[in-house]
C-alpha positions as CSV (number, residue, x, y, z in Angstrom):
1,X,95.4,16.2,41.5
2,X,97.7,18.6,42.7
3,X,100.4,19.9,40.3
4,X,104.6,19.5,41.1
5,X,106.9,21.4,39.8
6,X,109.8,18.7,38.4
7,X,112.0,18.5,40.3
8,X,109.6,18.8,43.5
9,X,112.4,20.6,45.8
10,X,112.7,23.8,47.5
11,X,114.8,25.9,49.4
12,X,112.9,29.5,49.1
13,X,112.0,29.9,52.5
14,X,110.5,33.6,51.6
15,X,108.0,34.9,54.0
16,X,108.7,32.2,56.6
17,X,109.4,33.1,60.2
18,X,111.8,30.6,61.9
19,X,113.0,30.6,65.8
20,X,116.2,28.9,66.4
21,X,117.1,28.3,70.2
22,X,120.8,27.6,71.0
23,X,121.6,30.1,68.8
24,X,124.6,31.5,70.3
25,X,127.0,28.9,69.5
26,X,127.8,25.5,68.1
27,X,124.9,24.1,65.2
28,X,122.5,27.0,66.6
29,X,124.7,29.9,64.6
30,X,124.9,27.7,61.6
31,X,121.4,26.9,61.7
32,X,120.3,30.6,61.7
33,X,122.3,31.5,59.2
34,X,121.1,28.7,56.5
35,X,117.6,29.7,57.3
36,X,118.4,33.5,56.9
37,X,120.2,33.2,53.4
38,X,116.9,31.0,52.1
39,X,114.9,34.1,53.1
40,X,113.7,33.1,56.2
41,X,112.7,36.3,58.9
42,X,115.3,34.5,62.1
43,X,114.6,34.5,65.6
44,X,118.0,34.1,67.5
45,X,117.4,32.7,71.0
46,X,119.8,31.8,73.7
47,X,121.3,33.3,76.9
48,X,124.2,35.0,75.7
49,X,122.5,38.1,74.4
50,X,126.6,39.7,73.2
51,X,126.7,36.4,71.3
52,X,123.0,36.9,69.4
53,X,123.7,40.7,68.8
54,X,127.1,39.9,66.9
55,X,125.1,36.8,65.0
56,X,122.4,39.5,64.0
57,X,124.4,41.5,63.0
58,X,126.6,39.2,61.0
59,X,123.3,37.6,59.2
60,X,121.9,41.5,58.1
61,X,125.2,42.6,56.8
62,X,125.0,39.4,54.1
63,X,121.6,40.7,53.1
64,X,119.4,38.4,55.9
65,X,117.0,39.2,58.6
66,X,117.1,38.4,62.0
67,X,116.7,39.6,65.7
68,X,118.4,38.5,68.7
69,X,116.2,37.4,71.7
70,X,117.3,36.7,75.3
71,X,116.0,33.2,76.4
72,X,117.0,31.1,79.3
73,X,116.1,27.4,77.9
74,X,114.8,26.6,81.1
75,X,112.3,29.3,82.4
76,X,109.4,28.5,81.0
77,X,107.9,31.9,81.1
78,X,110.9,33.3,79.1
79,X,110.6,30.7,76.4
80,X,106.8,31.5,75.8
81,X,107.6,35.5,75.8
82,X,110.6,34.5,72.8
83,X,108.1,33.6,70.9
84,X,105.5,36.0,71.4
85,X,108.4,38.9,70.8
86,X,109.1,37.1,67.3
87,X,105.4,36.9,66.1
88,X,105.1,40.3,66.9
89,X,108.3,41.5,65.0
90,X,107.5,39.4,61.8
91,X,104.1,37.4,62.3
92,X,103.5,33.7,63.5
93,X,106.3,31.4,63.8
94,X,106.4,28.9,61.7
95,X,109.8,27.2,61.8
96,X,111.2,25.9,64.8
97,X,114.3,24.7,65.5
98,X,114.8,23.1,68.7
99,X,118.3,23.3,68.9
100,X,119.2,24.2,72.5
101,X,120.7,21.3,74.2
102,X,123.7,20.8,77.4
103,X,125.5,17.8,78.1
104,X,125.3,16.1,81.7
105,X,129.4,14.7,81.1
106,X,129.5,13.0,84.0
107,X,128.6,9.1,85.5
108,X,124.6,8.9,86.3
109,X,125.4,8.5,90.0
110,X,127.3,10.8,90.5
111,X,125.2,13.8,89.3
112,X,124.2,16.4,91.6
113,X,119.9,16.7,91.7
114,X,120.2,20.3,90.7
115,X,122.7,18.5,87.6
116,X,119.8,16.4,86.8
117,X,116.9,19.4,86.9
118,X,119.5,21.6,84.6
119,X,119.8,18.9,81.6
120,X,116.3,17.6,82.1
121,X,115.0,20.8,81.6
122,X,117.3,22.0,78.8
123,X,117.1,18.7,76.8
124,X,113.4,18.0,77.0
125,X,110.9,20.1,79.3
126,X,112.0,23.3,77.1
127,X,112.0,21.7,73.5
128,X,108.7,20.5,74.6
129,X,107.1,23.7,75.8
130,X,108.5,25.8,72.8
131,X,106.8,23.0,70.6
132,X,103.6,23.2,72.0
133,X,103.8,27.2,72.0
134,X,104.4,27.2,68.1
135,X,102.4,24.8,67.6
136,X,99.0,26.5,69.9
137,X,100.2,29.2,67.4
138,X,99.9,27.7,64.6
139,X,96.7,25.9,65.6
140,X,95.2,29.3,66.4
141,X,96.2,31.0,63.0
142,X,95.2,28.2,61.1
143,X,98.7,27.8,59.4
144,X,100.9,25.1,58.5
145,X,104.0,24.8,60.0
146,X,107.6,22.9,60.8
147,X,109.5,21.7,63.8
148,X,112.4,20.2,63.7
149,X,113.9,18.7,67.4
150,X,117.4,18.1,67.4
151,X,118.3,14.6,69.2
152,X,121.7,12.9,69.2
153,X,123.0,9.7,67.8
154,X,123.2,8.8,71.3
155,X,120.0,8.1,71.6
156,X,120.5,4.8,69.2
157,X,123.9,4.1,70.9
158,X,125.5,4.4,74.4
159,X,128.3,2.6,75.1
160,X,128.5,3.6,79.2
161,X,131.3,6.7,78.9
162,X,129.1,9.0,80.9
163,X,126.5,11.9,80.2
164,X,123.9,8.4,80.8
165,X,121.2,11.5,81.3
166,X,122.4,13.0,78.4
167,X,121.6,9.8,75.6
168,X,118.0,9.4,77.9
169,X,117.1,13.0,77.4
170,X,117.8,12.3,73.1
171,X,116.2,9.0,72.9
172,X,113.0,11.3,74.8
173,X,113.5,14.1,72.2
174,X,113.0,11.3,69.6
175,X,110.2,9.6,70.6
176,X,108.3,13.4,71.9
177,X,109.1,14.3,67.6
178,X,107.1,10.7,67.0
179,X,104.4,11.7,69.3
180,X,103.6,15.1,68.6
181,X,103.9,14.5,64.5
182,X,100.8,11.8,65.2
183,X,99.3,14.6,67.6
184,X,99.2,17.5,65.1
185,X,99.5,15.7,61.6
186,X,95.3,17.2,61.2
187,X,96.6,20.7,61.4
188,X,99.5,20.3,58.7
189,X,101.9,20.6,61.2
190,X,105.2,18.4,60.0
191,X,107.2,17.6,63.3
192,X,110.8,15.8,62.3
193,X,114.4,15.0,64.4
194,X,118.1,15.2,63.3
195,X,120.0,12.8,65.2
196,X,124.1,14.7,64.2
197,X,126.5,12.5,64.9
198,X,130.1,14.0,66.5
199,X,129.8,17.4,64.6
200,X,132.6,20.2,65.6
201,X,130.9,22.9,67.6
202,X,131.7,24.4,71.3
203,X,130.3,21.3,72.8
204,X,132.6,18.6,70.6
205,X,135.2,20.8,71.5
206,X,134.9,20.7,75.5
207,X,134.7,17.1,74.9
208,X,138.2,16.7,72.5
209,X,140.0,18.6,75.1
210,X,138.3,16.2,78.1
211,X,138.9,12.8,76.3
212,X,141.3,13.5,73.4
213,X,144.3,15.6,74.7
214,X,142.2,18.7,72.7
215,X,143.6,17.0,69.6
216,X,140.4,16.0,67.0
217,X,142.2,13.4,64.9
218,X,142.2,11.3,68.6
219,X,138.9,12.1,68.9
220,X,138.0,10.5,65.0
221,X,140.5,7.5,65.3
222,X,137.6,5.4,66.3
223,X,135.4,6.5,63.9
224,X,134.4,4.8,60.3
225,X,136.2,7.8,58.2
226,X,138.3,9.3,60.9
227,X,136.6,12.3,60.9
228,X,134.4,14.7,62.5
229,X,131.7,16.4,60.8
230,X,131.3,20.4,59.8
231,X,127.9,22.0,60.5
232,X,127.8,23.1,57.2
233,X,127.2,18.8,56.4
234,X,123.5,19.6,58.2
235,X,122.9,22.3,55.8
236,X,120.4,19.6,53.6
237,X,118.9,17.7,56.1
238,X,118.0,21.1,57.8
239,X,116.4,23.0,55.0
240,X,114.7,19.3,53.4
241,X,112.9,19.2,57.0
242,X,111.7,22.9,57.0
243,X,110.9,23.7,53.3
244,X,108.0,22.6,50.6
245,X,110.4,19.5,50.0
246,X,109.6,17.8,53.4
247,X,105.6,18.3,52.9
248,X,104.9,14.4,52.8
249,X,107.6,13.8,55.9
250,X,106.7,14.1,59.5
251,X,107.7,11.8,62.7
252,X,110.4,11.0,60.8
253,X,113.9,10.6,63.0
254,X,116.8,10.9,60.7
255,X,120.3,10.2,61.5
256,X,123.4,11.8,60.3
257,X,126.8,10.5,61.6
258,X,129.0,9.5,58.8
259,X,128.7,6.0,59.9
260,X,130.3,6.9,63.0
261,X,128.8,4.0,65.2
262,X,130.8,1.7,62.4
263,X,133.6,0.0,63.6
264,X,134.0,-2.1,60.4
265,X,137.1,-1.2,57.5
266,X,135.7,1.4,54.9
């Protein structure tokens, strides 16, 4: 039988070699730094290459390791060359965090086709082709590996406010973790989903200036606590699902919202 240490849990992510799409603003920029501080070699992938270069930057000067690399979310051809520029700069990827996600914000009939294309293919088609790209990787190498999809709490709860496209795209990035965990389970590949809640980032923020006067107390009035979560609050979930901690855990959708869908008295 296999020996564990006591207590079984991990953080040293030493030697691992993560890619973290959406990582020019919002979760994305805490994400890679968590994952740089535990040792991790950092892949910083989003569109906004000023953004990356001053997140690189940032990460090496507190002792970390990462690279920025230019990635539209939505071209596939780009998304397969991100990855093949970070195996190449520190060896086969095996931490993914598909974190790259837009909002649709607006009533499903009134979306424009080329509206409906854009989130589509931000929300889903490119988690699923970076996915399969680590995972072909992986495959190939004969390594173990983690991704971890981030979803939405909207994808257990819509209440009809618009971004209808939006929820559909989550609930898809769920059930695509589910699928693909039972799909490459044999090659010790652990595939997992955060669902955040209402978490401040450049996204929430839009949103509190649309719908709450740009005032975030308005925004948490509804909510259980009355608050809006800090990325920093994703910190544990994050490194549980990408470290030796998680080994047991895969197709596992886990939500974190503060109890946000509550309406009761706390």
């Amino acid at each position: 039988m296999p020996q564990y240490p006591l207590p079984n849990f991990s953080t040293d992510l030493k030697g691992r070699v993560a890619l973290v799409t959406g990582a020019s603003a919002g979760l994305g920029v805490r994400f890679a730094k968590v994952l740089a501080a535990c040792g991790a070699k950092v892949g910083l992938a989003a569109r906004r290459i000023d953004r990356l270069e001053a997140l690189a930057k940032e990460i090496k000067a507190a002792g970390g390791i990462a690279i920025p690399i230019q990635m539209d979310a939505t071209d596939a051809k780009a998304m397969i060359a991100a990855v093949e520029k970070l195996e190449k700069e520190f060896g086969t990827v095996d931490i993914l965090v598909n974190n790259a996600g837009i909002p649709d914000a607006q009533r499903a009939h009134k979306m424009s086709t080329e509206l409906i294309d854009q989130v589509i293919g931000v929300n889903l088609r490119g988690p699923w082709i970076l996915a399969c790209e680590v995972a072909r990787r992986l495959i190939a190498a004969k390594k173990p590996g983690n991704i971890v999809n981030i979803s939405s709490t909207a994808h257990f709860r819509y209440d009809g406010g618009g971004a209808a496209l939006y929820a559909v795209t989550k609930t898809a990035i769920a059930r695509m973790t589910e699928a693909l965990a039972a799909e490459w389970a044999h090659y010790n590949i652990n595939v997992n989903c955060i669902c955040p809640g209402a978490f401040i980032s450049e996204m929430m923020e839009g949103m509190i200036k649309r719908v709450a006067q740009g005032k975030e107390e308005l925004m948490a009035a509804g909510f259980a606590r009355k608050r809006i979560g800090q990325p920093e609050q994703l910190d544990s979930t994050l490194l549980y699902l990408v470290s030796p901690s998680s080994d047991f855990v895969t197709g596992a959708i886990i939500k974190v919202n503060d109890g946000q869908g509550s309406r009761g008295n706390m």
